[in-house]
TORLUMDREN-382877 format. One record per residue (C-alpha): z, x, y; residue in one letter. Coordinates in Angstrom, 2 decimals. Layout:
<r pz="Z" px="X" py="Y" residu="A"/>
...
//
This chain:
<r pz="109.21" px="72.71" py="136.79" residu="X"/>
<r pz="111.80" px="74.16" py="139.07" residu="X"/>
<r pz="114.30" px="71.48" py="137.64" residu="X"/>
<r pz="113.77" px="72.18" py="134.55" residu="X"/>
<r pz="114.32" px="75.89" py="135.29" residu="X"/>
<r pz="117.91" px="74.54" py="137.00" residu="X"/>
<r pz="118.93" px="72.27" py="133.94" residu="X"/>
<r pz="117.97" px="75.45" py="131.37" residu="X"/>
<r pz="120.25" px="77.40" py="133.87" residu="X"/>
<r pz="123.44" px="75.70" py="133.79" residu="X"/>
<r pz="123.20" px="75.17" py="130.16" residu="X"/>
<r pz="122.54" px="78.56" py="129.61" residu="X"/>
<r pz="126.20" px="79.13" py="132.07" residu="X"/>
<r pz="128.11" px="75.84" py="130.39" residu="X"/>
<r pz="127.31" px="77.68" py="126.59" residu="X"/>
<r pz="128.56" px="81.57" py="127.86" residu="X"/>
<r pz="131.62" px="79.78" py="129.30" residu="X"/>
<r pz="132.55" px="78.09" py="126.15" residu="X"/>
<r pz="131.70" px="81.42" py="124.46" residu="X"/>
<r pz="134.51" px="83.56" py="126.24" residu="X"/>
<r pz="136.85" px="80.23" py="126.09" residu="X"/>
<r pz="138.91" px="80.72" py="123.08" residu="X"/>
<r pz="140.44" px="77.80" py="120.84" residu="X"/>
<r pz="144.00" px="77.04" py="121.19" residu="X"/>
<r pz="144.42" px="78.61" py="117.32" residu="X"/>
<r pz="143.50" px="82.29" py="118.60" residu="X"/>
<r pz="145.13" px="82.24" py="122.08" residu="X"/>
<r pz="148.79" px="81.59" py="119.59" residu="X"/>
<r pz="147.76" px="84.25" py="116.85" residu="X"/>
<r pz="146.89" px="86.55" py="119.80" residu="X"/>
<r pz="150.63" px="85.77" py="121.30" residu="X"/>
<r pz="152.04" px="86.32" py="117.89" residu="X"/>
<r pz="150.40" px="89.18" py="117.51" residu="X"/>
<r pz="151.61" px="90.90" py="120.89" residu="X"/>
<r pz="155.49" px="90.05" py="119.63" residu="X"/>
<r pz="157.68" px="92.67" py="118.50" residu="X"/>
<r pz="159.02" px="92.56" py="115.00" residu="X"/>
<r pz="162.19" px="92.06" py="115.15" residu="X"/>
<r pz="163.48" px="91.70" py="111.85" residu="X"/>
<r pz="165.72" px="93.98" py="109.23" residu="X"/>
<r pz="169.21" px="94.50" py="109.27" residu="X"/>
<r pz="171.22" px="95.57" py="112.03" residu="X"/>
<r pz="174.99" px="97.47" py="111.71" residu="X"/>
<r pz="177.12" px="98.36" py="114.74" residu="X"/>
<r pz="178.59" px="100.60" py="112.83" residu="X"/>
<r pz="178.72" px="104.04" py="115.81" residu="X"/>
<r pz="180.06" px="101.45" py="118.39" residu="X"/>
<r pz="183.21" px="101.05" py="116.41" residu="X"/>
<r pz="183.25" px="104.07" py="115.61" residu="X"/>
<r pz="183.12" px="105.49" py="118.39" residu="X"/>
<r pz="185.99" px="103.29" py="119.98" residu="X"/>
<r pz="188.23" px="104.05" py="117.37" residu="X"/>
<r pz="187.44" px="107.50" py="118.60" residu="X"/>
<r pz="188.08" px="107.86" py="121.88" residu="X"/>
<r pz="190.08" px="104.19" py="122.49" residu="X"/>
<r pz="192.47" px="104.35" py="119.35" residu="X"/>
<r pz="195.01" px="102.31" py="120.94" residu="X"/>
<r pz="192.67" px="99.89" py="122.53" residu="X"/>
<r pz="191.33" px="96.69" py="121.36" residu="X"/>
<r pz="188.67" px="97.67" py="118.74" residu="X"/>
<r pz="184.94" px="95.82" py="118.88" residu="X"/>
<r pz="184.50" px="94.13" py="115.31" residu="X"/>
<r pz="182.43" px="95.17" py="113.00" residu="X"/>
<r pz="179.36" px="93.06" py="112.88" residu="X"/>
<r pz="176.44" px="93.12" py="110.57" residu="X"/>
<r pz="173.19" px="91.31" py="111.83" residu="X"/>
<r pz="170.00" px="90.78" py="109.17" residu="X"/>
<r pz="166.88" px="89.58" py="110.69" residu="X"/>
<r pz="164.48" px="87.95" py="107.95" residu="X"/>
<r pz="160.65" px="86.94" py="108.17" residu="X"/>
<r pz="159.75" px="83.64" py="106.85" residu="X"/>
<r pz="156.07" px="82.46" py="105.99" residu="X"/>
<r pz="156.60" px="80.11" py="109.45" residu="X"/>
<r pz="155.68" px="82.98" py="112.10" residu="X"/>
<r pz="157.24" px="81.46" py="114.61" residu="X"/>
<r pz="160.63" px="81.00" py="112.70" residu="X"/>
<r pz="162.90" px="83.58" py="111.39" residu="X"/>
<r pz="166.60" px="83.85" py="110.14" residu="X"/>
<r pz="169.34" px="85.59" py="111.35" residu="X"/>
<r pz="172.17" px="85.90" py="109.33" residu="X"/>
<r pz="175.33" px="87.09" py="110.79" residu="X"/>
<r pz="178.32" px="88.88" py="109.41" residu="X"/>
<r pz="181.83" px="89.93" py="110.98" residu="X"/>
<r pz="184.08" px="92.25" py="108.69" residu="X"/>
<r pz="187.43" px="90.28" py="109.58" residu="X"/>
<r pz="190.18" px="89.10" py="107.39" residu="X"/>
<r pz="188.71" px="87.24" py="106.02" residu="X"/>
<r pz="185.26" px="87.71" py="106.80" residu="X"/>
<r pz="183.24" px="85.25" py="108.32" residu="X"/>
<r pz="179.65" px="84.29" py="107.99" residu="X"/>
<r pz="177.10" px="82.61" py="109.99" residu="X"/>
<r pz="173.66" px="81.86" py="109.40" residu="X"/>
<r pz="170.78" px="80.46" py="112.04" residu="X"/>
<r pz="167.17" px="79.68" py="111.63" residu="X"/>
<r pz="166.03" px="80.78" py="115.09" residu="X"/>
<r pz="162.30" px="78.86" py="116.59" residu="X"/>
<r pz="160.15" px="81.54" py="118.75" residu="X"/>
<r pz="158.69" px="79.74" py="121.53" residu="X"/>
<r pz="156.94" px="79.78" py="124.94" residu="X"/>
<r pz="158.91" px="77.74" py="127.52" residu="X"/>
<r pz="156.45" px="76.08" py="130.70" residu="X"/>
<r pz="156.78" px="78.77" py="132.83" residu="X"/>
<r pz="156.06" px="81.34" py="130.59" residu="X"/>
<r pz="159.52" px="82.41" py="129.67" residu="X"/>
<r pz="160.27" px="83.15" py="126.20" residu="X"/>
<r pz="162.82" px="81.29" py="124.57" residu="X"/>
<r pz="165.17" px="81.30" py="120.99" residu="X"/>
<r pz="166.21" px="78.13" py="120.05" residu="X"/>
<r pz="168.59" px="78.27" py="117.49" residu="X"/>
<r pz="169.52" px="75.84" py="114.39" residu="X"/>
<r pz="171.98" px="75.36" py="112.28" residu="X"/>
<r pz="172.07" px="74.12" py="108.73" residu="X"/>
<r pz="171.72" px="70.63" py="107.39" residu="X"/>
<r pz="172.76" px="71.24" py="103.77" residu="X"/>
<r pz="174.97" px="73.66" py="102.06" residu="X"/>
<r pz="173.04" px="76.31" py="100.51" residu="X"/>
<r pz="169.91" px="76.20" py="102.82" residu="X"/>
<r pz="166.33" px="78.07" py="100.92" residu="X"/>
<r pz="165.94" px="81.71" py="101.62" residu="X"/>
<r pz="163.70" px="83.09" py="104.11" residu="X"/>
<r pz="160.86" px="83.21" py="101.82" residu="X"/>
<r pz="160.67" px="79.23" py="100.91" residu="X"/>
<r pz="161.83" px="78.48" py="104.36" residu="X"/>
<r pz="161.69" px="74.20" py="104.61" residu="X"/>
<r pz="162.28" px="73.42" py="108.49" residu="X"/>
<r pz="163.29" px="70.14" py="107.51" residu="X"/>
<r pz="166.79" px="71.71" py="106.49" residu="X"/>
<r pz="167.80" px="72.56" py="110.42" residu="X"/>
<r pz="168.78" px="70.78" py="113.14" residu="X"/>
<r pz="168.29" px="72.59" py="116.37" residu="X"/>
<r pz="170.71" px="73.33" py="118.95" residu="X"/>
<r pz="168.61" px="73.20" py="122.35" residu="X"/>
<r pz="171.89" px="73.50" py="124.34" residu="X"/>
<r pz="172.35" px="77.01" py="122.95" residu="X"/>
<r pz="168.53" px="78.18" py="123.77" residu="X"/>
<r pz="168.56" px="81.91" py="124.71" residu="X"/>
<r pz="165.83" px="81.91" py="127.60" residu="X"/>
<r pz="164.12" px="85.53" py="128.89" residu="X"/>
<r pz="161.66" px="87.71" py="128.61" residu="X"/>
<r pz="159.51" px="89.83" py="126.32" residu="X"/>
<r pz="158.48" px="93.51" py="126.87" residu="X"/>
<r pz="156.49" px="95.83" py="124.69" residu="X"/>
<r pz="159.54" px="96.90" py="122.85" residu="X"/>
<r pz="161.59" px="93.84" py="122.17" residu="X"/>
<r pz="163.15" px="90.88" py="124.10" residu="X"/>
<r pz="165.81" px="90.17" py="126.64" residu="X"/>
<r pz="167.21" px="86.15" py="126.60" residu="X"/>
<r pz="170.55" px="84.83" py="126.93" residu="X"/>
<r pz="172.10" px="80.86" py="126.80" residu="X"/>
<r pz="173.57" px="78.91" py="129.26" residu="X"/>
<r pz="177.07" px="79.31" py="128.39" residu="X"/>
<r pz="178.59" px="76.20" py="130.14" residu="X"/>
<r pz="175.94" px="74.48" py="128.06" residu="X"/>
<r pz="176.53" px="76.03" py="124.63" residu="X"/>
<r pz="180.32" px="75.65" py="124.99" residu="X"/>
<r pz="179.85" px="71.96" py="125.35" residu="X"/>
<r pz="178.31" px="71.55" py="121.97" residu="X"/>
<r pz="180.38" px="74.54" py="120.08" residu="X"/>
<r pz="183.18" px="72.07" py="118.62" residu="X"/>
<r pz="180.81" px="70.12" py="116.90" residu="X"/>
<r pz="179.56" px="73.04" py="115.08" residu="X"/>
<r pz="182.53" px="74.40" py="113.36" residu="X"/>
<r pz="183.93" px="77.55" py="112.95" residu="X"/>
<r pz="180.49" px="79.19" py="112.63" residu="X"/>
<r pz="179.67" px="78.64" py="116.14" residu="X"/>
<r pz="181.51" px="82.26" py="116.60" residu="X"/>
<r pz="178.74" px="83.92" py="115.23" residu="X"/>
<r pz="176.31" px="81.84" py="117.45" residu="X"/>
<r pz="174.47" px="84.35" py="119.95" residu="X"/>
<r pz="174.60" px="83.74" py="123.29" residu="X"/>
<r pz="172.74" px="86.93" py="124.67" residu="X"/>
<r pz="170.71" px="89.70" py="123.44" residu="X"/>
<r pz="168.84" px="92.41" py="124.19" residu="X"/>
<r pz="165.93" px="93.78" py="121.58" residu="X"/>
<r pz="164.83" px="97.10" py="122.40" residu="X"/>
<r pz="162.88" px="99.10" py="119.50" residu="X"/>
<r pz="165.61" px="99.58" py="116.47" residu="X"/>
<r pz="168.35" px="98.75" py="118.98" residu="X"/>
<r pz="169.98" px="94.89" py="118.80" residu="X"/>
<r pz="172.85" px="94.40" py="121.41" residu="X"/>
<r pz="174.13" px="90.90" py="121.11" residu="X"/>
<r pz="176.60" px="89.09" py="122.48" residu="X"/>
<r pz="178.41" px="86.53" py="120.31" residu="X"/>
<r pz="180.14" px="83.26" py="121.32" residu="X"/>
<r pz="183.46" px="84.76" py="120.14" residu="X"/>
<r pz="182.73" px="87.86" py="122.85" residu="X"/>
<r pz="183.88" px="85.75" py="125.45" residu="X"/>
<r pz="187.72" px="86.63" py="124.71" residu="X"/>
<r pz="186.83" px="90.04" py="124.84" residu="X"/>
<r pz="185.70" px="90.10" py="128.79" residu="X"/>
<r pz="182.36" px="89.18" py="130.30" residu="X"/>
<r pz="180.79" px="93.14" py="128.85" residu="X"/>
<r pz="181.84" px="92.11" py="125.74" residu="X"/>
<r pz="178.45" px="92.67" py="122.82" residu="X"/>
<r pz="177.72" px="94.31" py="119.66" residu="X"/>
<r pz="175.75" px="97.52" py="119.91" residu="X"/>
<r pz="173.71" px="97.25" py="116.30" residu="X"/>
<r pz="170.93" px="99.53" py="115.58" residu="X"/>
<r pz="168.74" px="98.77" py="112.93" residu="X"/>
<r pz="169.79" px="100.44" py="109.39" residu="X"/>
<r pz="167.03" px="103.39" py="107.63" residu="X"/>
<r pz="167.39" px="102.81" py="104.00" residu="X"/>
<r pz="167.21" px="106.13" py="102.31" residu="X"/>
<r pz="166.52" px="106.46" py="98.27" residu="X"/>
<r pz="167.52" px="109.43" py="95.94" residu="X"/>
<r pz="169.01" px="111.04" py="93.50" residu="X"/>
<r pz="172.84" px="113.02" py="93.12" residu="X"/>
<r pz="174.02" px="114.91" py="89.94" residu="X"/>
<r pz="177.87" px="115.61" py="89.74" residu="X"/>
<r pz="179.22" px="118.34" py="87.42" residu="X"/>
<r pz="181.93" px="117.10" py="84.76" residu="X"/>
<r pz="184.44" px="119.36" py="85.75" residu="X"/>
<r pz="184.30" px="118.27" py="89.49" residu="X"/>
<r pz="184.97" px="120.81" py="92.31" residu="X"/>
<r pz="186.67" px="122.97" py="90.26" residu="X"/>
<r pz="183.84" px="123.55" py="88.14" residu="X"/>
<r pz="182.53" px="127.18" py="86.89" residu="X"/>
<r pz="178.85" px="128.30" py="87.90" residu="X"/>
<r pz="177.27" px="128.03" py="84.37" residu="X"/>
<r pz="178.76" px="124.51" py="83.78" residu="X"/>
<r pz="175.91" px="122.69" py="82.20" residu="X"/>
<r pz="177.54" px="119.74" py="82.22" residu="X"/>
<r pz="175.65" px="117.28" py="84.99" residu="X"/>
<r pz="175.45" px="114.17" py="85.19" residu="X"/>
<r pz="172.71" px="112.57" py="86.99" residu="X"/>
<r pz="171.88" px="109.45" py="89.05" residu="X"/>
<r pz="168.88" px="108.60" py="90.30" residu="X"/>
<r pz="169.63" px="105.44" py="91.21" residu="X"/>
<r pz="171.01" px="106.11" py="95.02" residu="X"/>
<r pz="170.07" px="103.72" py="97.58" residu="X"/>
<r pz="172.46" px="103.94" py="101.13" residu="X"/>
<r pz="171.77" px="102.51" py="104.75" residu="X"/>
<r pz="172.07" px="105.19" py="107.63" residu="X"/>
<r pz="174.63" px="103.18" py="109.36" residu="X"/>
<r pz="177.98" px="103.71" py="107.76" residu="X"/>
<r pz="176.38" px="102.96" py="104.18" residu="X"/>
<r pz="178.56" px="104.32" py="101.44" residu="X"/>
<r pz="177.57" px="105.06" py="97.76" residu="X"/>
<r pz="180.02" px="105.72" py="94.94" residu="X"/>
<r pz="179.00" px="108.17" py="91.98" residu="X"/>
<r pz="178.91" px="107.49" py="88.95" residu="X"/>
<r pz="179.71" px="109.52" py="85.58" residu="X"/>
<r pz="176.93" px="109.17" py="83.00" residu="X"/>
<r pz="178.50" px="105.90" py="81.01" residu="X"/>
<r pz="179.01" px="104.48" py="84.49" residu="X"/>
<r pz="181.97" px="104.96" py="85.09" residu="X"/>
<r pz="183.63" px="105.93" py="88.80" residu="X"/>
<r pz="183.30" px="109.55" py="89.66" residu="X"/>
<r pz="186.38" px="109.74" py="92.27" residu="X"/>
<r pz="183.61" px="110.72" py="95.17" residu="X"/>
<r pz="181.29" px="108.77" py="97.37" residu="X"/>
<r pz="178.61" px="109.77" py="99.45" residu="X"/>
<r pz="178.46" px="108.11" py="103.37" residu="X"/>
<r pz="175.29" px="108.24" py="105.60" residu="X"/>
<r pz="175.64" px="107.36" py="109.13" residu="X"/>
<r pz="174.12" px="108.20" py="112.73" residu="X"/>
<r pz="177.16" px="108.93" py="115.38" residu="X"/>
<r pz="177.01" px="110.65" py="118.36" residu="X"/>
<r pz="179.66" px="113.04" py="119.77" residu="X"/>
<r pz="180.48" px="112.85" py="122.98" residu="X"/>
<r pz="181.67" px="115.95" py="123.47" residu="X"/>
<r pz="178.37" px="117.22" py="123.21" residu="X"/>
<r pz="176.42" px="114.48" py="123.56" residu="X"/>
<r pz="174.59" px="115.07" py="120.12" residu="X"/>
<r pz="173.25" px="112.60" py="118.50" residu="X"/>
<r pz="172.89" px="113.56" py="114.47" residu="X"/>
<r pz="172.26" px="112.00" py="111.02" residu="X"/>
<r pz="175.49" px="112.72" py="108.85" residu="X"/>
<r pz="175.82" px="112.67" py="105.24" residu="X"/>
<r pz="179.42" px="113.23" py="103.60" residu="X"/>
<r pz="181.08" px="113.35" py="100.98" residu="X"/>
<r pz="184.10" px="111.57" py="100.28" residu="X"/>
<r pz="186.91" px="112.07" py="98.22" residu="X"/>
<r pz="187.62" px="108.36" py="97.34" residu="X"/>
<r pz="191.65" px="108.73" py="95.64" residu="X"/>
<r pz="192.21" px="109.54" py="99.52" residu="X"/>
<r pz="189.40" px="108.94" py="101.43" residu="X"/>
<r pz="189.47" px="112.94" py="102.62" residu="X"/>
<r pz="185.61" px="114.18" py="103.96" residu="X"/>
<r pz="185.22" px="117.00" py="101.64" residu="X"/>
<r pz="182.23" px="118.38" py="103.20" residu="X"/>
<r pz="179.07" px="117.09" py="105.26" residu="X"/>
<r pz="175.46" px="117.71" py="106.36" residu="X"/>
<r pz="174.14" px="117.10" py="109.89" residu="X"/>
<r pz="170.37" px="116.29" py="110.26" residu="X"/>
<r pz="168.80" px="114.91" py="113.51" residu="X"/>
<r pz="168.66" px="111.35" py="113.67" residu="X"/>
<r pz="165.04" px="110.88" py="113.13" residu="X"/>
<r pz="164.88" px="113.01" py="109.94" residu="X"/>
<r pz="163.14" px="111.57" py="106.96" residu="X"/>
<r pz="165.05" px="113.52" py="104.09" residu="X"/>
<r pz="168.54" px="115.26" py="104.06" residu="X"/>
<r pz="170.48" px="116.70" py="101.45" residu="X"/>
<r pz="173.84" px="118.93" py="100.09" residu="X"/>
<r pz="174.18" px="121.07" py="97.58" residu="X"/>
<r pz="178.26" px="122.21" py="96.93" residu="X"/>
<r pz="177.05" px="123.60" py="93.93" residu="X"/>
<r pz="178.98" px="120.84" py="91.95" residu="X"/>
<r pz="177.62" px="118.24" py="93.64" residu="X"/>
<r pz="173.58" px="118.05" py="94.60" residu="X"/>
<r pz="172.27" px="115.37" py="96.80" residu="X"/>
<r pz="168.58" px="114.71" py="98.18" residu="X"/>
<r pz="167.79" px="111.72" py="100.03" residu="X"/>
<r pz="164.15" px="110.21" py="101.20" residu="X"/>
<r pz="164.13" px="107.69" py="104.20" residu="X"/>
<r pz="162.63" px="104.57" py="102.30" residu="X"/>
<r pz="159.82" px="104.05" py="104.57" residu="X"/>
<r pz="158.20" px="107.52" py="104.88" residu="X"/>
<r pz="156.49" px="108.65" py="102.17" residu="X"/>
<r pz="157.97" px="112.44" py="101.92" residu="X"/>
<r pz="155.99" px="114.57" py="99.22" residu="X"/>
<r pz="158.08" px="117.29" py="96.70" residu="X"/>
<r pz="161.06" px="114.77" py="96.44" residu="X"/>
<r pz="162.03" px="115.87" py="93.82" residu="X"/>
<r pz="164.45" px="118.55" py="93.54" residu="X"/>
<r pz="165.83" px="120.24" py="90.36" residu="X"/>
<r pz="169.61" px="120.80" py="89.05" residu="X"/>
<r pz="171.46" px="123.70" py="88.18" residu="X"/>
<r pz="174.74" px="125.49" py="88.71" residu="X"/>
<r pz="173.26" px="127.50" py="91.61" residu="X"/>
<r pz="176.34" px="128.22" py="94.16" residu="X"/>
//
């Protein structure tokens, strides 16, 4: 009896341990699950900025442009990279999430087999080749990821890649909306050398634009209205339209800067006269705000922040100075 007591036992233990055990399947949607998103497009649009600023005669950072996109593959995304340069160049890299031995999270990036490789959304794997030499190996936090490549390794490789292999990452640092990356072309800048992105707010809305411009009188009924504004809250610029489509002769820019003077970070919307490129007037907002707007009384502007469903959007017209 008291053996069969002892076998009923340790099946009883062998079943609860198999129980808490889970399958290989859940342990990697569990680690998926912890990962930050990181996807969306990223602009370093303040950095320059901001050196052209304070460091006008300096060498300027370029202008890079960084978009993150989700494919049905959780473990694979693509990055597609961007430098405003004459003439521009473009780069893009399907980059593998994994889990090295020791834990350590890794990026292993690959580049393109054909020319015109499927978009994110019908991603095939068998159309990249990966570049292990150019893994970016660190560490993943709550908020994002820190991993950089073995340079020595990457440069070894880089000829065979092209002129692309500029645009190949060889650091960066995900924290929340902020991307700073450091590109392969960096290194002629100095060992500090990265791009500062921040992940663009896409804000929707709607502008009307009297006929008769700023000269126009009070009781001018003459608007004409688009509702058809879309603009990215990192240097995005929008140019108006007359009501046949035409080009207004102003354009709206949104953009987050901070002045240093203050230290102040803000949301800015102006408005730009485009035969000269003369700010005729702006708005300041804080840089978390979900709607901002201007009203010069010949010009009306209200803008939502895409994500956020704001209620009362909508705002009506008139000549009101």
């Amino acid at each position: 009896m008291n053996r069969i007591a002892i076998l009923l036992i340790a099946l009883f233990l062998a079943a609860c341990h198999d129980a808490r055990r889970p399958d290989a399947a859940s342990s990697a949607r569990a680690s998926s699950a912890a990962q930050p998103s990181l996807q969306g497009e990223f602009d370093n649009h303040e950095q320059v900025w901001q050196a052209r600023e304070t460091n006008a005669g300096a060498a300027q950072p370029p202008h890079v442009v960084i978009t993150v996109e989700a494919t049905p593959q959780a473990d694979w995304s693509l990055w597609r990279v961007h430098l405003d340069s004459t003439p521009a160049l473009d780069a893009a890299w399907a980059m593998r999430r994994t889990a090295q031995a020791d834990g350590a999270a890794a990026l292993i990036p690959h580049r393109a087999l054909v020319t015109a490789p499927a978009a994110a959304s019908a991603f095939d794997v068998q159309q990249w080749t990966p570049l292990d030499a150019c893994t970016l190996r660190g560490t993943r936090a709550a908020s994002g990821m820190h991993a950089s490549a073995d340079t020595a390794a990457c440069t070894a490789i880089a000829p065979g890649i092209g002129a692309q292999a500029a645009l190949l990452p060889l650091g960066i640092e995900h924290d929340g909306e902020s991307l700073r990356v450091r590109l392969y072309s960096d290194q002629a800048r100095g060992a500090d050398a990265r791009e500062d992105t921040r992940q663009v707010r896409w804000f929707t809305g709607w502008a009307a634009v009297n006929g008769a411009g700023p000269k126009a009188a009070a009781d001018s009924r003459d608007w004409h209205m688009d509702r058809t504004l879309r603009i990215g809250s990192e240097g995005g610029r929008f140019a108006l339209k007359w009501r046949d489509g035409s080009a207004a002769g102003y354009s709206l820019m949104l953009e987050r800067l901070t002045y240093r003077d203050r230290n102040v970070p803000v949301l800015k919307l102006a408005v730009i006269d485009d035969a000269d490129g003369r700010t005729l007037a702006y708005a300041w907002a804080n840089p978390e705000a979900t709607r901002i707007g201007i009203n010069l009384g010949w010009l009306q502007v209200g803008l939502d922040r895409d994500d956020v469903a704001v209620a009362g959007a909508e705002k009506p017209v008139g000549g009101n100075r």
